[in-house]
VEXDREN-2710 file (C-alpha; in Angstrom, 1 decimal):
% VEXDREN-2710
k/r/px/py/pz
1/UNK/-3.3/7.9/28.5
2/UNK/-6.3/9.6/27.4
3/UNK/-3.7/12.9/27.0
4/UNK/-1.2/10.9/25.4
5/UNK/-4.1/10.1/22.6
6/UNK/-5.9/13.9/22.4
7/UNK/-2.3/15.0/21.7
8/UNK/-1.7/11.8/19.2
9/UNK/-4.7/12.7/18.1
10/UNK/-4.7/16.4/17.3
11/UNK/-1.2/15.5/15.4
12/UNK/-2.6/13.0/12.9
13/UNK/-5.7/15.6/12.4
14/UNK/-2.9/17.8/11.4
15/UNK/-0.9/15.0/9.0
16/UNK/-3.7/13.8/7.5
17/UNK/-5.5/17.1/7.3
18/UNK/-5.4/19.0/3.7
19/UNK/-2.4/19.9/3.5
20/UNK/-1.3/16.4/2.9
21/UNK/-4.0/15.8/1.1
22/UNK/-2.4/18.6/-1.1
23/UNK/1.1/17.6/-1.2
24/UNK/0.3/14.0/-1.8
25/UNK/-2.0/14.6/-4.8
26/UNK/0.3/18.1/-5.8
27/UNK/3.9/16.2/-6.2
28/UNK/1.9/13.3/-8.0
29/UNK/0.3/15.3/-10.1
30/UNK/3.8/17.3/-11.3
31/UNK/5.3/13.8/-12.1
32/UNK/2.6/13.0/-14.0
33/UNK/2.8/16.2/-15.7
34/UNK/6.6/16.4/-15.9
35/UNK/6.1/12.4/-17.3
36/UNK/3.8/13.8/-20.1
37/UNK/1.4/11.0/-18.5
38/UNK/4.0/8.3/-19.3
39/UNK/2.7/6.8/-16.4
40/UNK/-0.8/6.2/-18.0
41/UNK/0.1/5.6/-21.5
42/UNK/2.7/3.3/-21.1
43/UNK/1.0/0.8/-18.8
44/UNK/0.8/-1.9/-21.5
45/UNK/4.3/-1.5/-21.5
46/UNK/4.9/-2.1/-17.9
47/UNK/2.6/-5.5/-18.2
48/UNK/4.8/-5.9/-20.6
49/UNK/7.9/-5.8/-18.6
50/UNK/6.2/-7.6/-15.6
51/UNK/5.8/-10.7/-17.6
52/UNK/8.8/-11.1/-18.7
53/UNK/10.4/-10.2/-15.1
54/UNK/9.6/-13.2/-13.9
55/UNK/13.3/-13.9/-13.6
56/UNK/15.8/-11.9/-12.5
57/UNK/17.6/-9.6/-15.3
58/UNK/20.4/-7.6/-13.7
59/UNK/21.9/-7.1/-10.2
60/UNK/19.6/-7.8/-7.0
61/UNK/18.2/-10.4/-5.1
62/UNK/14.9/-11.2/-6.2
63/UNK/12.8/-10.9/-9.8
64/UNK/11.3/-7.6/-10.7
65/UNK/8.3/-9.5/-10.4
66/UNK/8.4/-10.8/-7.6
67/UNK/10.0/-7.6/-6.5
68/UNK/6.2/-6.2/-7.5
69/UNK/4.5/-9.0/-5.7
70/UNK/6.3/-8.3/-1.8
71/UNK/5.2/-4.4/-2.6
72/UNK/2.0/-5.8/-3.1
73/UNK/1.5/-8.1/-0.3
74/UNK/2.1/-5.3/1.7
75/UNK/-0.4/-2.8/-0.2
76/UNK/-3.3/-5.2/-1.0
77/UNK/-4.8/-5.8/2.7
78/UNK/-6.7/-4.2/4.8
79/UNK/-6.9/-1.4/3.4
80/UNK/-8.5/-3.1/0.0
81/UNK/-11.4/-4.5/2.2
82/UNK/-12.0/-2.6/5.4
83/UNK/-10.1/0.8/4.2
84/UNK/-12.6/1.4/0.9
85/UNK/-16.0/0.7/3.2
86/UNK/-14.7/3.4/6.1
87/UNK/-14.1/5.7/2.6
88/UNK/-17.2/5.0/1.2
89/UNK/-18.8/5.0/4.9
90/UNK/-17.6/8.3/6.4
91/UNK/-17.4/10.6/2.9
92/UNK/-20.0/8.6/0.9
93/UNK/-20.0/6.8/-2.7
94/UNK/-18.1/9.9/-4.0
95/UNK/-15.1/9.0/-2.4
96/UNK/-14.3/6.1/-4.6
97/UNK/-14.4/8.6/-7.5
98/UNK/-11.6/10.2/-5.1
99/UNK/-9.6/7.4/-4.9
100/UNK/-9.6/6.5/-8.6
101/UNK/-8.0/10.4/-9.0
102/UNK/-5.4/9.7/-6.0
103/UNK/-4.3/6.2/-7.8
104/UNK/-4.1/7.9/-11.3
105/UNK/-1.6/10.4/-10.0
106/UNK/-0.1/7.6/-7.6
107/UNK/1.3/6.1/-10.6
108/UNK/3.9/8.7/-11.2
109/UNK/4.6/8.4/-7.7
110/UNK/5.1/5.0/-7.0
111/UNK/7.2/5.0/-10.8
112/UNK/9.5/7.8/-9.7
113/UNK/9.9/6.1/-6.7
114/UNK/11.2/3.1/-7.9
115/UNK/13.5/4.7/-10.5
116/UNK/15.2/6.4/-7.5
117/UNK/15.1/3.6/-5.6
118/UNK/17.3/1.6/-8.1
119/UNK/19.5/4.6/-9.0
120/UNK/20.9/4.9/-5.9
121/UNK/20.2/1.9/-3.8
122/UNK/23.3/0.3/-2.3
123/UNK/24.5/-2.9/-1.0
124/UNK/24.8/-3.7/2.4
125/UNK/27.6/-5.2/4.5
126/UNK/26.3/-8.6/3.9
127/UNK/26.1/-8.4/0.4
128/UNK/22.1/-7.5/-0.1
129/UNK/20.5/-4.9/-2.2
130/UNK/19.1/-1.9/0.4
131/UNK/17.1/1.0/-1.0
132/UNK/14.4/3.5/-0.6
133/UNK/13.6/6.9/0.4
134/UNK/16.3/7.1/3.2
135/UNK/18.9/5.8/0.8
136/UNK/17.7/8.2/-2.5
137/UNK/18.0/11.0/0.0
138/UNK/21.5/10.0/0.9
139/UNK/23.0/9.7/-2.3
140/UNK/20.9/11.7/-4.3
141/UNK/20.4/15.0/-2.3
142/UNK/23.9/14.7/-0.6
143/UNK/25.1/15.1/3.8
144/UNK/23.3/18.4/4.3
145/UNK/19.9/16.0/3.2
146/UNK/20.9/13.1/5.7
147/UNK/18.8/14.3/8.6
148/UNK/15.6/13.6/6.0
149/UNK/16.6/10.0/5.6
150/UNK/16.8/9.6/9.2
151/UNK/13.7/11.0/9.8
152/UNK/11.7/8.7/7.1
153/UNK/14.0/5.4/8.4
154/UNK/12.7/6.2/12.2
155/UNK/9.3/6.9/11.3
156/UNK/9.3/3.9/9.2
157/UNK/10.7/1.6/11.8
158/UNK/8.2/2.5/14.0
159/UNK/4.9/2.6/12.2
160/UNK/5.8/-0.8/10.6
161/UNK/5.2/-2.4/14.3
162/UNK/2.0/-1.0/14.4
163/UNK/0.2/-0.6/10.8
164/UNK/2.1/-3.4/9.2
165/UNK/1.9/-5.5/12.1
166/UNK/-0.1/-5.0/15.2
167/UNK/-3.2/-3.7/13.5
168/UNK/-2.8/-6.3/11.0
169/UNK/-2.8/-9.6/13.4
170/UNK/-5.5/-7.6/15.4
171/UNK/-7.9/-7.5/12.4
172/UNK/-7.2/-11.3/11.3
173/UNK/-7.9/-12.4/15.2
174/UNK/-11.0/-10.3/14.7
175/UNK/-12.3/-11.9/12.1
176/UNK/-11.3/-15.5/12.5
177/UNK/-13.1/-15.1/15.9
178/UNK/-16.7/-13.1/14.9
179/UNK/-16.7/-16.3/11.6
180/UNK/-15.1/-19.1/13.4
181/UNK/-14.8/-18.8/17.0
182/UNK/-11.1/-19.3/16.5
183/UNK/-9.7/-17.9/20.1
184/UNK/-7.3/-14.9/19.1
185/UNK/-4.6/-16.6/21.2
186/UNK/-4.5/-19.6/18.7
187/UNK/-4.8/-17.3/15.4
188/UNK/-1.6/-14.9/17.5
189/UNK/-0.1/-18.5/17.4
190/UNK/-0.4/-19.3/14.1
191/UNK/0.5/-16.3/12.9
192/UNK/4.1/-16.2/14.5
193/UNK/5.0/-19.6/13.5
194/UNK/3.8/-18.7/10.0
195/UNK/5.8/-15.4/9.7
196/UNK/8.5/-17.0/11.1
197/UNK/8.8/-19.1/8.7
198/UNK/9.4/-16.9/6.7
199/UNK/10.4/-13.6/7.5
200/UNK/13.6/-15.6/9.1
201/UNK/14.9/-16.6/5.5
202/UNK/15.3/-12.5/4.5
203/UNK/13.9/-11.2/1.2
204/UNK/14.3/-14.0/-0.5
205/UNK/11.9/-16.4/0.9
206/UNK/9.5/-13.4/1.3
207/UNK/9.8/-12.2/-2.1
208/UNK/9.2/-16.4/-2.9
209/UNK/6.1/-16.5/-0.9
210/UNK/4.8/-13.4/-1.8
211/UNK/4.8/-14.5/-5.9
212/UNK/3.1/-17.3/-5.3
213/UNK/0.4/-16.1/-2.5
214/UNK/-0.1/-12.8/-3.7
215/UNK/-1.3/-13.3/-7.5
216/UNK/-3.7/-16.2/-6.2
217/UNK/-5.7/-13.9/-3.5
218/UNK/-5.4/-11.2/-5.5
219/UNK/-7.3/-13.3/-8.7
220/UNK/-9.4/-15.3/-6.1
221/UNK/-10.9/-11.7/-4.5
222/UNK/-11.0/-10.1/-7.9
223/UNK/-13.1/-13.4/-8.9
224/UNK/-15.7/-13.2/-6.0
225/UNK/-16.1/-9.2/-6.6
226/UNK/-16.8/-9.8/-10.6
227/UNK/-19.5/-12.4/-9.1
228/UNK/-21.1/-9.9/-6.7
229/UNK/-21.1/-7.5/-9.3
230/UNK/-22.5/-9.5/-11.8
231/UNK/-25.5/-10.7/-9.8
232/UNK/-26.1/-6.6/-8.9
233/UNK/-25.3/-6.1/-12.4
234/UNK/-28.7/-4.2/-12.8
235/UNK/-27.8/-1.7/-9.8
236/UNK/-24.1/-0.7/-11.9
237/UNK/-25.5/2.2/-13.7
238/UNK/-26.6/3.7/-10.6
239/UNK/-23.9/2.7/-8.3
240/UNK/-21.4/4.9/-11.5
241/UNK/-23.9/7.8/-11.2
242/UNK/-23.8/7.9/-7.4
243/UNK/-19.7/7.7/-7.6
244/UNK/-19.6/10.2/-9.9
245/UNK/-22.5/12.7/-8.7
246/UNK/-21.5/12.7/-5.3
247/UNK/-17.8/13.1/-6.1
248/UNK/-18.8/17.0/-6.7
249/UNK/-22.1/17.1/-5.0
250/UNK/-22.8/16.7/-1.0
251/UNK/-24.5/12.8/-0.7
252/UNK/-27.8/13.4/1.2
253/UNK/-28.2/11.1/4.7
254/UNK/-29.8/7.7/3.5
255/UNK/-30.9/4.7/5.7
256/UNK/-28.0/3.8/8.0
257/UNK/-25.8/6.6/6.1
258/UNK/-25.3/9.7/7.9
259/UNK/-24.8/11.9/4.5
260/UNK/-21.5/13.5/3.6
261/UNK/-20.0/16.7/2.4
262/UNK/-17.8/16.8/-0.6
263/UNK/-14.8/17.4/1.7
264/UNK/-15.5/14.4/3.2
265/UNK/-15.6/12.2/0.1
266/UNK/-11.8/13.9/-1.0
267/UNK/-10.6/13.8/2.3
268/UNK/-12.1/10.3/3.3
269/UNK/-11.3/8.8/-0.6
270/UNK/-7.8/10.3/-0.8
271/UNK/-6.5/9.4/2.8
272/UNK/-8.2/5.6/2.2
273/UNK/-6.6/5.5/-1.2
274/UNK/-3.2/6.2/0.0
275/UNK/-3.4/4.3/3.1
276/UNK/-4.1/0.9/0.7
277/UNK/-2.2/1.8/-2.7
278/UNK/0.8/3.5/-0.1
279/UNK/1.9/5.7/-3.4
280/UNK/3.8/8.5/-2.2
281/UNK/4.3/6.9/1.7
282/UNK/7.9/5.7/0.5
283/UNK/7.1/1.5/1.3
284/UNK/7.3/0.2/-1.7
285/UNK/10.0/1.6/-3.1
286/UNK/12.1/-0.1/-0.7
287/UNK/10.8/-4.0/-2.0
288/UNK/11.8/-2.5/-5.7
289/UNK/15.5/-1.6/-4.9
290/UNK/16.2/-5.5/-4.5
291/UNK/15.2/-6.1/-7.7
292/UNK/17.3/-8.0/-10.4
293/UNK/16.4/-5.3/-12.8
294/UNK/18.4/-4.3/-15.7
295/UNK/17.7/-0.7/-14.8
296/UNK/15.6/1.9/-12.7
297/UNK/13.3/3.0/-15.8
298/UNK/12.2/-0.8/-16.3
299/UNK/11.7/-1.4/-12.7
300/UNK/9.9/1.9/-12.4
301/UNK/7.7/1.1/-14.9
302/UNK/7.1/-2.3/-13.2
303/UNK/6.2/-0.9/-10.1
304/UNK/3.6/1.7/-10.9
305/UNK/1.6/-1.2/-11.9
306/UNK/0.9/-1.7/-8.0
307/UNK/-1.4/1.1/-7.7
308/UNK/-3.3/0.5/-10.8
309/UNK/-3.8/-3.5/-9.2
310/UNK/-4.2/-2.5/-5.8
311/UNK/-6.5/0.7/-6.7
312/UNK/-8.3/0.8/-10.1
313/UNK/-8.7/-2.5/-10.1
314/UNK/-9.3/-4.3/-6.2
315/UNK/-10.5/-1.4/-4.4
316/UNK/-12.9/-0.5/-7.3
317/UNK/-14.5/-3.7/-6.7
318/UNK/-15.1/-3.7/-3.2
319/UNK/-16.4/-0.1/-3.6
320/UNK/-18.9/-1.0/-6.2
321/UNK/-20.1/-4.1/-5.0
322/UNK/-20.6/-2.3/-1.4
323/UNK/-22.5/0.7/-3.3
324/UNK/-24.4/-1.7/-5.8
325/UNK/-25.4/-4.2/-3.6
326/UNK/-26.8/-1.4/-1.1
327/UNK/-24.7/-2.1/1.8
328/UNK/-23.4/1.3/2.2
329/UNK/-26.9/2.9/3.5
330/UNK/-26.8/0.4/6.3
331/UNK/-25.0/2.0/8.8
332/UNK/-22.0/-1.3/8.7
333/UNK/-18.8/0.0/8.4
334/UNK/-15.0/-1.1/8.0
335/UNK/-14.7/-4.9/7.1
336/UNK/-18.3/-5.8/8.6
337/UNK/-20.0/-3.2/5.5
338/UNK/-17.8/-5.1/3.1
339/UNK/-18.8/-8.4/4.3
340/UNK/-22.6/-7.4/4.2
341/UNK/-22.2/-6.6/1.0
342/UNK/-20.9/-10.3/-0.4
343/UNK/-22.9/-11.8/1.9
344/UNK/-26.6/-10.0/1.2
345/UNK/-25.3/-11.3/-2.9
346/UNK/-23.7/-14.6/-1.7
347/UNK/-25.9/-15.5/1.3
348/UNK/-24.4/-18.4/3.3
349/UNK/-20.8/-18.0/1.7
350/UNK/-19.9/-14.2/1.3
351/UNK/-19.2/-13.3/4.8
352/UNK/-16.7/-16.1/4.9
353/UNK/-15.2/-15.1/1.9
354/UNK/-14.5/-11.6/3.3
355/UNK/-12.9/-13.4/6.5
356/UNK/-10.4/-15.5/4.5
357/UNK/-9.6/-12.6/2.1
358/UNK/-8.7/-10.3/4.9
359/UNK/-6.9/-12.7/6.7
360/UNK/-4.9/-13.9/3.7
361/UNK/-4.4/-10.2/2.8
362/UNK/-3.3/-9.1/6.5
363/UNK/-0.7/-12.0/6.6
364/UNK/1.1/-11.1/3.4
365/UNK/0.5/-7.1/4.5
366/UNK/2.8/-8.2/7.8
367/UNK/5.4/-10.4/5.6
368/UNK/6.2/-7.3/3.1
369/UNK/5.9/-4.5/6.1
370/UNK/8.2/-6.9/7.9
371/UNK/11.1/-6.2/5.0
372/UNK/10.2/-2.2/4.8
373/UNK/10.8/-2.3/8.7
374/UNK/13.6/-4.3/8.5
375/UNK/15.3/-2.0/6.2
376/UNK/14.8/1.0/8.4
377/UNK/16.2/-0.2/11.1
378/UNK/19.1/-1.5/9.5
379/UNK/20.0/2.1/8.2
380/UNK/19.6/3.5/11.4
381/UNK/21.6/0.5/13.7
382/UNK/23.3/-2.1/10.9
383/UNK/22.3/-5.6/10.1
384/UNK/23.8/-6.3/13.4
385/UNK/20.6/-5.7/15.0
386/UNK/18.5/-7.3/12.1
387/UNK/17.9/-10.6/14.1
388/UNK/17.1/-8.8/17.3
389/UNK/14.4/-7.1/15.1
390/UNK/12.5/-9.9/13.2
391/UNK/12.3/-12.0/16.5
392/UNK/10.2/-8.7/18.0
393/UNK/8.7/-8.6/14.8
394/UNK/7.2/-12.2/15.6
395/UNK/6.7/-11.3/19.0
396/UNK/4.9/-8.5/18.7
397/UNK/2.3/-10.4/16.3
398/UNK/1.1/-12.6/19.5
399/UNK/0.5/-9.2/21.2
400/UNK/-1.1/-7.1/17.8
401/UNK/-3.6/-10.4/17.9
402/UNK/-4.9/-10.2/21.7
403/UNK/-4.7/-6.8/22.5
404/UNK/-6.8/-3.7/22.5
405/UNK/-5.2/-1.6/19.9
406/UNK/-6.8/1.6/19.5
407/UNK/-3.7/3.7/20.3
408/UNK/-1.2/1.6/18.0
409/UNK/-4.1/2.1/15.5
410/UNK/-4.1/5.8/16.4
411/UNK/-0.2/6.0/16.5
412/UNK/1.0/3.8/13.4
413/UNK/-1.3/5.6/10.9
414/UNK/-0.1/9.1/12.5
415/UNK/3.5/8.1/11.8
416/UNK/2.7/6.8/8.4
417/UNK/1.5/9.8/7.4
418/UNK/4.8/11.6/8.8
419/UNK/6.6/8.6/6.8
420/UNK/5.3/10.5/3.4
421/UNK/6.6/14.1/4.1
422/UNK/10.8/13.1/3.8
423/UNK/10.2/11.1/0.9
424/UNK/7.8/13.8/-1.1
425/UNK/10.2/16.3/-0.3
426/UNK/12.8/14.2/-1.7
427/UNK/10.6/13.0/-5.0
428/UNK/9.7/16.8/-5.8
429/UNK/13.8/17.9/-5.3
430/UNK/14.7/14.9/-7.4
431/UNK/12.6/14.8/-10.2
432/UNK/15.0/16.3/-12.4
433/UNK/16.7/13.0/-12.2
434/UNK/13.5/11.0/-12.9
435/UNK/12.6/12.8/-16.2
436/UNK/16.2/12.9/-17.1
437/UNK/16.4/8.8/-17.0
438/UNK/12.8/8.6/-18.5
439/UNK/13.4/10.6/-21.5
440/UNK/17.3/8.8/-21.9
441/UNK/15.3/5.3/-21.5
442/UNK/12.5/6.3/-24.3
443/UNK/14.6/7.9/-26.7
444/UNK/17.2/5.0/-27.1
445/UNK/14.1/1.9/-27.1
446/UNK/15.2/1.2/-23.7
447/UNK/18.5/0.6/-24.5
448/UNK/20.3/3.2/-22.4
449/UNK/19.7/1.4/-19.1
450/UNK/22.1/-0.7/-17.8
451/UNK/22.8/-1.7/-14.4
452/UNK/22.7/0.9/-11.7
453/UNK/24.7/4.3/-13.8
454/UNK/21.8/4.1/-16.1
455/UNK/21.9/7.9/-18.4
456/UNK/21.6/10.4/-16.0
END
């Protein structure tokens, strides 16, 4: 076992080593380029578009909202809570800076994404929606391509069981147990009959739950961060100043804080960012192709809304009230540094706070993983096998929730990195397509898209 992990090991040093680091940032930073910033200055646009998507405008299953809402019950979780402290903990206060430059590119990822992901998604045997990398790769870059789509359905199939799953009921039994005493076994329990509820119903009932669930934990958290930040409000200035000075300058070892080299705060602040916002992994574009939306520009523009939310918004608030409240030179990391923070503000309340967020946030990160899954597996084996799968899903919940999971940890987040390489490969070849639709969609007012054969 311990050779199974060095070798495990050495591989996700490799994916998640710079050169990732430089395609993931490089390909976002040409859309945003090729987009003329679209991304950026049209976002009142897409909050535009996202409240009036509250019902469904086209073909698809579920509203472009709440098409928006299962991508982000899947990217608001862990990673928003535990994800920022380990960035800010390992690579110091510059890596939020980090993260702020990942999401701002992010945007035109998760945007192009979604476009393509409507342009070419399909419908299934039964009737459904299906989309995503694997099925823009498909259609888009034609049969010598499909061994690309394969490759990003398998990865996907398999790191969904452990970082979209596993990991997730593992940090929920965690925390219910440190705060509450709850056994894990009861909280593996729970879980399963919760998800079963209803993962069991398809997209529908997920993309249901996930509009109601998701916009009231996202508001609650947002809420409880403004408060710690407003008590620290004196300490702001100087949490900015340390964001932005150690973004470019090593941070110096500090109480509990071991220091940091500037590498570390990009490495450590662009890996975190990606692994919570998920722009360029290839995840969320798969919740957007079931959108009723009357075309990929508007759904596009919908979806890069979730890295601004998840990112520049959520994760900036963890990171500052962590920094402001002085948390981060304590020596705490993962969830236990964020939950020092609220609770040295909000004594006698914030740790709790931290434990419901991250268990709220975990269970909706396992209902939307649960669809991404789903969807993989089903292009690789049919929706034959689609029952067989979401009863292991729940299964494997019980066991993510008991067990030691240092490997799964190890092994999901190495295959979610190997997730991103198919579908960057395939945003950069395709991004012809992207601008083409963009320009056709902002010439005519938006009146050039309709259905799926919007102007190509």
């Amino acid at each position: 076992m311990e050779a199974l992990n060095s070798i495990v090991g050495a591989i996700n040093g490799v994916v998640w080593g710079p050169l990732m680091l430089v395609l993931i940032l490089g390909v976002g930073f040409f859309l945003q380029v090729g987009l003329k910033f679209m991304p950026i200055l049209k976002l009142g646009t897409g909050f535009s578009l996202l409240f009036k998507g509250r019902e469904g405008q086209g073909e698809g299953q579920i509203s472009p909202f709440n098409a928006l809402m299962t991508s982000l019950s899947a990217t608001i979780g862990t990673g928003n809570i535990a994800g920022v402290a380990t960035a800010v903990f390992l690579g110091g206060p510059g890596a939020l800076f980090w993260m702020w430059m990942t999401a701002l590119v992010g945007m035109a990822t998760k945007y192009a994404e979604a476009v393509l992901a409507v342009k070419y998604r399909e419908q299934d045997e039964l009737g459904n929606y299906v989309g995503g990398p694997m099925y823009y790769i498909k259609n888009g870059l034609g049969a010598k391509w499909a061994w690309l789509g394969v490759a990003f359905a398998l990865f996907g199939a398999i790191a969904a069981f452990g970082i979209g799953n596993g990991v997730q009921a593992n940090g929920v039994a965690q925390v219910l147990e440190a705060n509450f005493g709850l056994n894990t076994s009861v909280t593996g329990v729970v879980l399963m009959i919760l998800t079963a509820a209803v993962i069991l119903g398809g997209i529908t009932r997920i993309g249901a739950v996930a509009g109601k669930l998701v916009p009231f934990m996202a508001v609650a958290y947002i809420v409880a961060g403004l408060l710690v930040l407003l008590i620290n409000i004196g300490n702001i200035g100087y949490a900015l100043n340390l964001v932005f000075t150690h973004a470019f300058t090593p941070s110096a070892a500090e109480g509990g804080f071991a220091g940091a080299a500037v590498w570390m705060a990009i490495r450590f602040g662009v890996a975190r960012g990606v692994f919570s916002n998920e722009a360029g992994l290839g995840s969320a574009p798969i919740a957007h192709a079931a959108a009723s939306t009357k075309g990929p520009v508007n759904q596009g523009l919908i979806a890069m809304l979730g890295t601004f939310i998840d990112t520049i918004i959520v994760c900036s608030i963890t990171g500052l009230a962590i920094i402001a409240s002085g948390a981060w030179t304590s020596g705490e990391s993962g969830a236990a540094l964020t939950s020092l923070a609220f609770e040295t503000t909000l004594p006698g309340i914030g740790g709790y706070l931290i434990a419901i967020a991250l268990s709220i946030f975990a269970f909706t990160t396992i209902l939307g993983w649960s669809f991404y899954g789903e969807k993989c597996v089903g292009f690789l084996m049919g929706h034959k096998i689609l029952m067989v799968y979401r009863i292991a899903w729940i299964v494997m919940i019980y066991f993510g929730a008991t067990a030691d999971l240092g490997f799964i940890w190890l092994l999901a987040d190495t295959l979610n990195a190997m997730m991103a390489i198919p579908n960057l490969i395939a945003l950069a070849l395709l991004s012809p397509v992207v601008f083409k639709l963009t320009k056709a969609f902002f010439a005519s007012n938006g009146a050039s898209e309709s259905g799926e054969t919007a102007a190509e």
